[in-house]
C-alpha positions, 0 to 999 in steps of 0.5 A: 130829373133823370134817375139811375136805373135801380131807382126805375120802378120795375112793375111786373105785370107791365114787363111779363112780356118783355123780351129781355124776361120771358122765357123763350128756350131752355139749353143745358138747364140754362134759361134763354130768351128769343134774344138769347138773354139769360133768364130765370125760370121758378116753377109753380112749385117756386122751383128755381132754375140753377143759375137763379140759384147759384146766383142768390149764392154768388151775389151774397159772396160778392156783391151784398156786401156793398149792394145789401142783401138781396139787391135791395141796396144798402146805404153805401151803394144802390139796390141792384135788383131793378138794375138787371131789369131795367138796364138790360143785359149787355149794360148790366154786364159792361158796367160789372166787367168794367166799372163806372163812376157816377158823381161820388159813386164808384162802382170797380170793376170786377173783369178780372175777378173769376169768382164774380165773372165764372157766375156773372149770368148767375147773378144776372138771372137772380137779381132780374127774378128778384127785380122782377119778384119772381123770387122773395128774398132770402135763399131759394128753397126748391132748386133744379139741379145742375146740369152737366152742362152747368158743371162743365162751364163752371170748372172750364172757368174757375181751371 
């Protein structure tokens, strides 16, 4: 039986060296791995990065509404939150630019939505922290701030 990637189990103590998670370098207030993949950064404090931030909002103002609260899934269409850890970043990022069909599933594609594509590494670095359990559902409590850097990006993309 093969099974689609948000029904994978993610165990987090077997992906803590992951590549695709660990993080390897901060640019900007944004997190990078050695691959130069976005990911989440929580401090000790449960400080989360910007993006996983900006990420738990986005996704709520655009994908909950199928996907459920938090990637947790819902009864119309599968939890995501392993989705970001097990399909990785470039396959994540190809099924939401261009959608897919699998049997009575659709997924549409959102490429030219600014809303979800201006925040597409947002939602990615919140639902890999929250695959991860990085992160416990509902909104973060302690966030960075935004970087400059951040603001810039975001205004360049929305106009």
């Amino acid at each position: 039986m093969v099974f689609a990637w948000s029904d994978q189990p993610v165990d987090p103590a077997k992906q803590a060296d992951n590549p695709e998670i660990a993080v390897a370098y901060e640019d900007g207030g944004k997190y990078f791995t050695d691959d130069d993949i976005p990911t989440y950064n929580v401090g000790e404090d449960g400080t989360v990065d910007w993006l996983t931030f900006s990420g738990f909002r986005r996704y709520h103002a655009e994908c909950h509404v199928c996907h459920g609260p938090d990637g947790e899934g819902s009864t119309y269409a599968p939890k995501i939150k392993n989705s970001a850890v097990n399909m990785g970043y470039y396959d994540f990022y190809d099924v939401v630019v261009n959608g897919r069909t699998v049997g009575n599933s659709v997924m549409p594609h959102f490429g030219d939505n600014p809303n979800v594509m201006c925040y597409l590494n947002d939602i990615y670095v919140y639902l890999k922290a929250r695959g991860m359990e990085a992160v416990p559902r509902g909104r973060p409590a302690k966030k960075e701030a935004k970087s400059d850097a951040i603001g810039e990006e975001e205004n360049a993309c929305m106009g």
